[in-house]
N, C-alpha and C positions, 0 to 999 in steps of 0.2 A: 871854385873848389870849396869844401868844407870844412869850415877852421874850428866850429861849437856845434857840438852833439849834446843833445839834452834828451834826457830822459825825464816821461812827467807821469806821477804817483804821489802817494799821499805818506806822510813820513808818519813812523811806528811800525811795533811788531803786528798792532793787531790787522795792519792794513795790507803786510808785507805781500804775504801771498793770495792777494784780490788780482782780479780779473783789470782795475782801475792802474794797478803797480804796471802794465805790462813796460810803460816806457822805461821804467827803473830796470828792470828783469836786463831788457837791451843794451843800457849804459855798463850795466856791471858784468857781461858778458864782453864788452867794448874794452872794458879796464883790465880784465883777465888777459883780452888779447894782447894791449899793447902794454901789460904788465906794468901797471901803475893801479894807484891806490888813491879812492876816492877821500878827501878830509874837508873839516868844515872849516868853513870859509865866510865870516860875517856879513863882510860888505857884500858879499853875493847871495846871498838869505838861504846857501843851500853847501851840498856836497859839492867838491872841485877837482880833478886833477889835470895835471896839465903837462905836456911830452911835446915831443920834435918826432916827426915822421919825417923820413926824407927831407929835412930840411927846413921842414915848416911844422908850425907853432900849431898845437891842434890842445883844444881845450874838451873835458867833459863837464858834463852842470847834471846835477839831481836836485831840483828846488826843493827846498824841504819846509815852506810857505804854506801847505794844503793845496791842492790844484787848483782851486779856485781864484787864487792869487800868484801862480805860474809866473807870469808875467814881467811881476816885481823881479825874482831873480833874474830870469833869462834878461831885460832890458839893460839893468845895472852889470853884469856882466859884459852885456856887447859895447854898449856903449863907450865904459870905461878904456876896452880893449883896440873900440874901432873896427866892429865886428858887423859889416852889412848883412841884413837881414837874407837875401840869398846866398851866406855864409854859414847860415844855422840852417843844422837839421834837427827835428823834435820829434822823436822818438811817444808813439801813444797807443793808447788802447783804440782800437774801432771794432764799432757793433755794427759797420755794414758789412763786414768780410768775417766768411767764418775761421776760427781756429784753422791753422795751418797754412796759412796764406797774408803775404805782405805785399802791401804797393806803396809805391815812393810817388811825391807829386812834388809840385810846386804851388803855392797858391790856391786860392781855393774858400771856401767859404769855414766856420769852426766848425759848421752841421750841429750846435747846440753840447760840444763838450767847452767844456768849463776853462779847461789849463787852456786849449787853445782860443779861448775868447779872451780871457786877459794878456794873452800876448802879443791878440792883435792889437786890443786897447792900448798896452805898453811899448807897444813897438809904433805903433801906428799905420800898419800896411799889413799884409795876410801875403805880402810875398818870400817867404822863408818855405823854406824843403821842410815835409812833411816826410814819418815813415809810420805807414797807417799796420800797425799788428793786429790782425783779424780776432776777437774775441768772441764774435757770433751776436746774435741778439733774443733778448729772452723770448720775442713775439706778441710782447706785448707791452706801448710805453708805460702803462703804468707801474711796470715792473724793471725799467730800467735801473733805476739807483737803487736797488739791490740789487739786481746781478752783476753789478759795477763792481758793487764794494764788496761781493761773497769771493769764494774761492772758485777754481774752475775745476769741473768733476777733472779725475785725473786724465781719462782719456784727450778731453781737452789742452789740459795744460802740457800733454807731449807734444800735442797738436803744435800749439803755442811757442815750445821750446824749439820744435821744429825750423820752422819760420825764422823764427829770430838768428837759428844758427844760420838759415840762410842768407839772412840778410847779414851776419858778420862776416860772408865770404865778400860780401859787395864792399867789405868797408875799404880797400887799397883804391878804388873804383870812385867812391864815393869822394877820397882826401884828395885824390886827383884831382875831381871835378868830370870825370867822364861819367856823368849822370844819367846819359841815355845805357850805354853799358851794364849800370849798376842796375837800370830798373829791370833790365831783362835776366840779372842774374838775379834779382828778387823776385821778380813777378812769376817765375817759372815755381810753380809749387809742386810738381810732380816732374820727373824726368819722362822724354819721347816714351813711348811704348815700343818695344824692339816688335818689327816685322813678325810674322808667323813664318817659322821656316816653310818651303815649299816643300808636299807630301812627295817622295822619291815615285820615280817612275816604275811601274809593274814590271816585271821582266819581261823582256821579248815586244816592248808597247811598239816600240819603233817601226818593228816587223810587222807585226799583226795590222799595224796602221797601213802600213803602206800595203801589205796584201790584200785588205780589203776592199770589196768594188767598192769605186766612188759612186757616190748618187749624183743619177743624172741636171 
């Protein structure tokens, strides 16, 4: 089950609404649901709240470090608490999935973002729940760290908000620990497509059909 949800962005208003914020966007959509209030918190270099879900102890974290130093919060946090690394899930931007699509993992490599390389360095293991928010990708690396840090055209950022609310229907799912559950109710970014009704029969088809000679 998951006891620490982290959202990872970069603290300030100019950063607020970058395409890099998205893991923050998620925590604070987290805190609206279970109506609590994120406050700082020294010894954990970030934003904190922290509630009882059914009975259990469920922490939020917003490192407020720069991403690049992620890590430092999330570690000092878990550690203190007694928080095993398949206990945390960390909420981030990803440039392999477009706007409007999330997927939950386990493990896994950083892929060259920043907040999740200092956490594996701080944590020392890459075995913690990931929830990857699709951001798209500019098409081209040298243009990555600006489109990280710019805003998302708007059509994007509904994309975005999309997602994210789907993925806070997962969170009952998630505090559970029923993780395969959660991802299918994440990973579905569209609902089934309904059937094409079937076109009504001609009048008289029935007749016609059976009056007809059969071919030999």
């Amino acid at each position: 089950m998951i006891k620490l949800l982290v959202g990872l962005g970069n603290p300030g208003n100019e950063y607020e609404d970058t395409r890099h914020n998205a893991g923050f966007w998620w925590i604070d959509a987290v805190a609206r649901e279970l109506k609590v209030s994120l406050v700082p918190e020294r010894n954990y270099h970030g934003l904190m709240a922290r509630t009882t879900v059914n009975g259990q102890t469920v922490w939020l974290l917003e490192p407020q470090t720069f991403m690049n130093l992620s890590g430092k919060s999330v570690s000092a946090l878990a550690r203190f608490f007694k928080i095993q690394p398949e206990e945390i899930l960390v909420a981030h931007d990803e440039l392999d999935i477009v706007p409007g699509e999330a997927k939950l993992k386990l493990g896994g490599s950083h892929a060259g973002h920043n907040g999740l390389r200092d956490i594996h360095a701080q944590l020392g293991t890459a075995n913690y729940w990931r929830l990857r928010i699709g951001v798209g990708h500019p098409g081209d690396k040298a243009e990555v760290v600006s489109w990280v840090l710019k805003k998302p055209m708007l059509e994007h950022r509904k994309a975005i908000d999309d997602s994210i609310f789907r993925a806070l229907t997962a969170l009952p799912l998630l505090l559970a620990g029923d993780m395969e559950k959660a991802m299918v109710r994440i990973h579905t970014s569209k609902p089934p497509r309904p059937k094409p009704p079937r076109p009504p029969k001609a009048p008289n088809a029935e007749a016609s059909e059976m009056s007809a000679p059969k071919p030999e």
